[in-house]
Each structure stands twice: as C-alpha cells, then as structure tokens.
Phi, psi and omega in degrees: 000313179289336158289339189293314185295290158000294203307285196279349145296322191286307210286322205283324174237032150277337143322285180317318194273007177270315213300340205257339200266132183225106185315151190258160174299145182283161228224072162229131220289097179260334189248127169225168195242147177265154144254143147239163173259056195280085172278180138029298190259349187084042195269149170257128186221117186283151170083134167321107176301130204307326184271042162214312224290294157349270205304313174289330190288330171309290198290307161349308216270043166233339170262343177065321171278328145270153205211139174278160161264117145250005170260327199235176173284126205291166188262329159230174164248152204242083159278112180233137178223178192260191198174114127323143177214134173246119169283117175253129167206172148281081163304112183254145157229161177227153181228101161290143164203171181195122171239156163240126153220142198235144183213159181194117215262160205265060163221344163101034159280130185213170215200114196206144205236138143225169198229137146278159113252160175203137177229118154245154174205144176293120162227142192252170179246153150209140182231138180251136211186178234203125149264124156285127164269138170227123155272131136273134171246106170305094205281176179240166192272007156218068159057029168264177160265118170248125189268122156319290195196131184272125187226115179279160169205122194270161168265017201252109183257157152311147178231132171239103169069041154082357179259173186218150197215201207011173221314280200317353174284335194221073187270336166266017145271347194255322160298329168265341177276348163292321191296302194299323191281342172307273182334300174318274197323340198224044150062046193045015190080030176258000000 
C-alpha cells in the first residue's frame, strides 16, 4: 500500500509543477530602444535607472519584439523630459453636532428638547507635481530626430495612510513600458 501511495504522490507532483511551470515567450528582439533622461534641472541622464531595470526588462520580455540596448547602439530612442503641472481640488469637511437638553419643574412635569447640525465646507487646494514626456525617436542620417509618437505620465499618485500607490508613483518605468507596448501594439513605429 506505501508504495503505491508514494508511486501516486510522485505522479501528482510532477504533474503538478509541469502544469505550474509556463514557458517564457520567446525574446526576439526587431526593435531595440535607448533611454535618455532630461530631468528637472536639465541634468542629462543616459539609460534605464539600476532600481527599474529588473522590473522593465521583466514586463519587456511579454512583448518580446521589443528590447532595450544597453550595450549596443539602439535603433530609437526614448526621450523623457518633465512638464510642470498644477493639481487644483478641495479638501471638504463636515461637521456634525448635536445637542439635549431635559428640565422637570418641582410639580414633576419635565420637558426635553433636541438640536441637530450638520455644516460643510470646501477649502481648495493645489498640489504641484511633473508630467513626464516620452518622444520615440528616430535618429537620422544627418544626426536629427524624428519624434514616432509622443506619450505622457503623470507624476501625481494616490496616498493611503501615507504610502502611495498607483500608476502615477514610478512614472518613468511606467512611461517606457508604455512606450514599448505602443511600438508592439503598432507595427514597431513603422
């Protein structure tokens, strides 16, 4: 009986891990892209930053035709620079309140009154934060740029209890992997 079981544990879990194991797409590379980087002060910064690069090349390798170069030279380039931006909102608040009051006259007669409120108020706000641009680009044979297609990501994200979470938090990994899915999605810019 303990071999059989053994027998049928062994079957089931190698069954299983073929079944959990998913080939990855194959990774062939007809486009491949540089970054460049103009931030804020109008420092030039070459290359994918070392804490994304993991995380893009992961989402990169489900599209497959497209690929960063970082060794060799690339066929476009990925130009990303800022845009000021102003958020205008409203903070509202509300104020509930509510009083009792009860009184009884020395014949044992009472008497009891209540008051609600409720108030809001609007106070605006602005918050200043960065559109990132990303140009695909084409360079040319006589050392120009042809911008493909221009794609934005804002920098502006939700915060919950003080952590922040959405698209708008990692806006230049989020802005190239758009860029890439573009190229996929559209016939590499051609």
């Amino acid at each position: 009986m303990m071999p059989k079981l053994t027998a049928l544990i062994f079957a089931l879990g190698v069954t299983a891990t073929s079944a959990f194991c998913n080939k990855k797409p194959v990774q062939d590379c007809k486009v491949s892209f540089g970054v460049v980087y103009l931030d804020r002060l109008n420092n030039t910064n070459n290359g994918i930053p070392k804490e994304n690069l993991k995380d893009i090349e992961k989402k990169l390798s489900r599209l497959g035709d497209v690929c960063y170069a970082a060794e060799k030279k690339p066929d476009l380039i990925f130009f990303i620079h800022t845009t000021p931006a102003v958020y205008h909102g409203t903070y509202v608040y509300t104020d509930n309140s509510t009083a009792a009051a009860a009184a009884t006259d020395g014949n044992g007669n009472s008497a009891a009154a209540a008051a609600s409120s409720s108030s809001t108020t609007a106070v605006p706000y602005t918050l200043d934060y960065e559109v990132f641009i990303l140009d695909i680009e084409s360079p040319q044979s006589d050392g120009s740029f042809k911008i493909l297609r221009t794609l934005d990501q804002k920098g502006l994200y939700h915060t919950l209890y003080g952590i922040g979470y959405g698209k708008g938090k990692h806006p230049i990994p989020n802005v190239i992997v758009a860029a890439a899915q573009w190229l996929h999605d559209n016939n590499l810019g051609r």
